[in-house]
C-alpha positions as CSV (number, residue, x, y, z in Angstrom):
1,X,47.6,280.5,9.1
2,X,45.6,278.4,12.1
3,X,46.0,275.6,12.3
4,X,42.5,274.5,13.8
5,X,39.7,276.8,13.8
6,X,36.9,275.7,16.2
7,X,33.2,277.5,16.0
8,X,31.5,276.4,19.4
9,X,29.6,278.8,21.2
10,X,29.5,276.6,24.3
11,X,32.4,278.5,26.3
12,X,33.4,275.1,28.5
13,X,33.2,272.8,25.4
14,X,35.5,275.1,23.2
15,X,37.9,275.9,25.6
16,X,38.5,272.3,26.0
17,X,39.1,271.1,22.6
18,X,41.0,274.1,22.4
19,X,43.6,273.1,25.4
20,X,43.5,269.7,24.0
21,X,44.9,270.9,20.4
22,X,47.1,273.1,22.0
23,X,48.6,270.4,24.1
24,X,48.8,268.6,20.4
25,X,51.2,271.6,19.1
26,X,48.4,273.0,16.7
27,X,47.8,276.6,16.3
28,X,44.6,277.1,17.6
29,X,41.8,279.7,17.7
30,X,38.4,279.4,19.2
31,X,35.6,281.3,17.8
32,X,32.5,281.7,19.3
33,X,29.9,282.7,17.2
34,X,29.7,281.7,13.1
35,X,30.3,285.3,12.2
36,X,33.2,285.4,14.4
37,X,34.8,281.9,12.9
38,X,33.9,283.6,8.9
39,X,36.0,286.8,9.9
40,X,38.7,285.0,11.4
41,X,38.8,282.4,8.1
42,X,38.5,285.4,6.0
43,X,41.6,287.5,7.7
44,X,43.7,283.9,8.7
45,X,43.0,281.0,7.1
46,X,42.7,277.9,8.5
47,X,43.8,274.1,8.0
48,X,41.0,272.4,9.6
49,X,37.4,273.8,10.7
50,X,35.7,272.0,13.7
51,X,32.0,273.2,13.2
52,X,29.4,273.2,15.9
53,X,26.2,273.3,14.2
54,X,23.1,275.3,16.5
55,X,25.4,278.2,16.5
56,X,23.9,281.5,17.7
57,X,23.2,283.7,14.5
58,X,24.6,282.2,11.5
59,X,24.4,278.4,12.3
60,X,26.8,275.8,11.5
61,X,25.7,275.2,8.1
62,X,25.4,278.3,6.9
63,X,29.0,278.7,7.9
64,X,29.5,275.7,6.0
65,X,28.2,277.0,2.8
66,X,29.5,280.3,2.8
67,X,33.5,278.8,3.6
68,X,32.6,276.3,0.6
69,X,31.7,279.3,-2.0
70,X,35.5,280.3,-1.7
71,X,37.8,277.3,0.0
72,X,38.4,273.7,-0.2
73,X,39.4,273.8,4.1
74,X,38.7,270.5,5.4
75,X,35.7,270.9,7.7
76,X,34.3,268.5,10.5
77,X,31.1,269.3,11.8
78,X,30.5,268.4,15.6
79,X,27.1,268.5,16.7
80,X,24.3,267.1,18.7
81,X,21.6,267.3,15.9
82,X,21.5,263.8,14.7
83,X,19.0,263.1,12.2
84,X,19.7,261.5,9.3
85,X,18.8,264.5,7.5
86,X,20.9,266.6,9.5
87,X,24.2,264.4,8.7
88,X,22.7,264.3,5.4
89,X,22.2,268.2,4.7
90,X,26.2,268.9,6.0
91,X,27.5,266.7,4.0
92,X,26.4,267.8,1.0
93,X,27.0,271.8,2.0
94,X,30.4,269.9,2.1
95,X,31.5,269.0,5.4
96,X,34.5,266.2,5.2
97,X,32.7,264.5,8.4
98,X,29.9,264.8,10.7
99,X,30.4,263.9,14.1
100,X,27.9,263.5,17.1
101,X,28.1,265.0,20.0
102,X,28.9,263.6,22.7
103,X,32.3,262.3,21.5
104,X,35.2,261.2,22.3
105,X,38.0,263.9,21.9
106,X,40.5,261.2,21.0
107,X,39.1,260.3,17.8
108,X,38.4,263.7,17.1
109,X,42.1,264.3,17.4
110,X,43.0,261.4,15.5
111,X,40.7,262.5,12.9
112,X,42.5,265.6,12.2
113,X,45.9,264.6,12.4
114,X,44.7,262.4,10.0
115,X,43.8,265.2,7.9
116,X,46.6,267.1,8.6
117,X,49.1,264.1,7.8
118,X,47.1,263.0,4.2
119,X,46.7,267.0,3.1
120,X,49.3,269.3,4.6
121,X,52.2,267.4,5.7
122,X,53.8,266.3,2.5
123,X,52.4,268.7,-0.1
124,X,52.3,271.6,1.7
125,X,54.6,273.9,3.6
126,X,53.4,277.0,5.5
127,X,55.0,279.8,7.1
128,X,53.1,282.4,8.0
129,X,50.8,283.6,5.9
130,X,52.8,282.0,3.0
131,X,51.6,278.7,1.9
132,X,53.3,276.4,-1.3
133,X,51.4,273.4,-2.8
134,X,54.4,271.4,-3.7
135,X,52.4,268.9,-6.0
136,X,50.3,271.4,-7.6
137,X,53.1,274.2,-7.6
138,X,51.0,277.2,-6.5
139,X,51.7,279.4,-4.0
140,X,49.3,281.5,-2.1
141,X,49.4,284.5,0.0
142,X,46.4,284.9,2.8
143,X,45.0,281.6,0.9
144,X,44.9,283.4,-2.4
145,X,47.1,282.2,-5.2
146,X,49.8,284.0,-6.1
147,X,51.3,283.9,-10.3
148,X,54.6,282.7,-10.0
149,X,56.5,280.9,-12.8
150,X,58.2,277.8,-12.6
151,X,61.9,279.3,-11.1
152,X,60.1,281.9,-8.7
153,X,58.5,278.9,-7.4
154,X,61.5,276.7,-6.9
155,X,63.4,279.8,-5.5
156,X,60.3,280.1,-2.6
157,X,60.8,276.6,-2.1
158,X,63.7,276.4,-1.7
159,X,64.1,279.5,0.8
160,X,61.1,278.2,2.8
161,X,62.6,274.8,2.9
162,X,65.5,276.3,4.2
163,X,63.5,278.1,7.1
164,X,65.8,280.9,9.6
165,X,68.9,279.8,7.4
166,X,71.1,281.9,5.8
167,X,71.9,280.6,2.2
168,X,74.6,282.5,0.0
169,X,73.7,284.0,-3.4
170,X,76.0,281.2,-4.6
171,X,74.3,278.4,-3.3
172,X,71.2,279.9,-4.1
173,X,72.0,280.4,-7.8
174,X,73.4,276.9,-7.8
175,X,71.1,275.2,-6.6
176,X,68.4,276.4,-9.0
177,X,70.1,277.4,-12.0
178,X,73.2,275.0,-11.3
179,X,76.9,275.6,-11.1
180,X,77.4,275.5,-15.4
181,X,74.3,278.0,-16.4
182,X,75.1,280.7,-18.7
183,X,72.8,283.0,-16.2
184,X,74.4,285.9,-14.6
185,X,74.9,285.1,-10.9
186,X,73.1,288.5,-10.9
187,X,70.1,286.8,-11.5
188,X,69.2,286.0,-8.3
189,X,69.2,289.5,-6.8
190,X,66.2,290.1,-9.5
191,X,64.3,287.3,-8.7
192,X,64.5,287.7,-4.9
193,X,62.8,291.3,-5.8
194,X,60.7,289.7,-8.0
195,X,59.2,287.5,-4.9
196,X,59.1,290.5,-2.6
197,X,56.6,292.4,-5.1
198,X,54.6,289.3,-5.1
199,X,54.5,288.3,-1.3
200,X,55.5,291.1,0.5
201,X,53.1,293.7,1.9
202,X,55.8,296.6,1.6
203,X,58.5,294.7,-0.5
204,X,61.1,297.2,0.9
205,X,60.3,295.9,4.0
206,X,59.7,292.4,3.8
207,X,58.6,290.6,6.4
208,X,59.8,286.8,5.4
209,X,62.5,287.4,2.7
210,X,65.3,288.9,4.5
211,X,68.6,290.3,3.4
212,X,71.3,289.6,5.1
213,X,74.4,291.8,3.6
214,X,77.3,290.3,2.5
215,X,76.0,287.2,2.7
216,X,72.4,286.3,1.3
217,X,69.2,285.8,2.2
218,X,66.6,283.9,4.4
219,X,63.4,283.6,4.4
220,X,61.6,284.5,8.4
C-alpha cells in the first residue's frame, strides 16, 4: 500500500511534494491525471490522498466522490479554487480538509503525519498489501476485508508483528494457544495453511508467509 497518493497535474508542483514526502520516509506515488490517481487507488491503496482539484478530465471532486463510494482513505484536497462554496462542496463529497493553494508545505506535512499518527500508527499495521485493524480486528487484502476468525487473526498478528523473524512452531503455538492447551501442537501447521488460502495469491507459493524448514515460519 502507498503511503501518500498525490493527484496534481502540475508536473513541478507534484514532483515537489513528492521529494518532500520522500525525504519524510513515506511511500509515495504521484499521479497526474484523476483517472491515473483512481487506477492507482484501485490496484494500491493508499493511506493518505492529496487532491488537486481543476484536474484535467475527471476533476478533483469527482475523484473525491468516486474514492468515497468504496473507502474511508483520508483525503486532503489542495487547491486554488477558494470559494466558500468550493470548500463547502469538498467537504461534503468527503474530503477530511480543504487546503488553499498557495501553501505552505510544512503544514501540509504536519497535517498528514498527523493523520498518519491518529489512524495508522497504533491501530494499524501494514506490510505489503496486507493490512490488520488491531482495534477493529479485520484484516484486509488489497483493502478488501478478508473473514478470518478470532485465532487466524491473532496468529497474523502475531507473525506480522514479528516482521523477517523466524518464530518456531513452539513459540508460535504457545503464544496463542499457550503452553497447557489440550490442542495438538499440530494445529498450527493447519492454521498457517488456513492464512495462505486466505492471503496468498498462489498459497503454495506465498509471498509473505514463509516456511522455513525445520524451524518455522515468518511472515516477508
Amino acid at each position: 500500500m502507498i503511503d501518500v497518493l498525490i493527484v496534481e497535474d502540475n508536473e513541478e508542483i507534484g514532483t515537489l511534494l513528492q521529494d518532500f514526502f520522500l525525504a519524510e520516509g513515506y511511500d509515495v506515488y504521484h499521479a497526474m491525471t484523476g483517472e491515473e490517481g483512481l487506477e492507482v487507488f484501485r490496484d494500491e491503496g493508499a493511506k493518505v490522498i492529496v487532491l488537486d482539484v481543476m484536474l484535467p478530465g475527471m476533476d478533483g471532486f469527482e475523484v473525491c466522490r468516486a474514492i468515497r463510494e468504496k473507502q474511508d482513505v483520508p483525503i486532503i484536497i489542495v487547491s486554488a479554487k477558494v470559494t466558500k462554496e468550493d470548500k463547502l462542496n469538498g467537504l461534503i463529497l468527503g474530503a477530511d480538509d480543504y487546503i488553499e493553494k498557495p501553501y505552505d508545505v510544512d503544514i501540509l506535512l504536519a497535517k498528514v503525519a498527523g493523520i498518519m499518527k491518529r489512524r495508522y500508527a497504533s491501530n494499524d499495521i501494514t506490510i505489503g498489501n496486507i493490512r490488520l485493524d488491531k482495534v477493529g480486528m479485520i484484516a484486509y487484502r488489497d483493502e478488501k476485508p478478508v473473514s478470518l476468525n478470532k485465532t487466524e487473526f491473532s496468529l497474523l498478528l502475531y507473525l506480522m508483528e514479528n516482521r523477517g523473524k523466524t518464530l518456531s512452531k513452539e513459540k508460535i503455538f504457545n503464544h496463542i494457544w499457550g503452553a497447557d492447551s489440550e490442542t495438538e501442537s499440530q494445529t498450527v501447521t493447519v492454521h498457517i495453511k488456513w492464512l495462505r488460502e486466505k492471503l496468498e495469491q498462489d498459497p503454495k507459493k506465498p509471498e509473505h508467509i514463509q516456511t522455513v524448514w525445520g524451524v518455522g515460519y515468518r511472515f516477508d
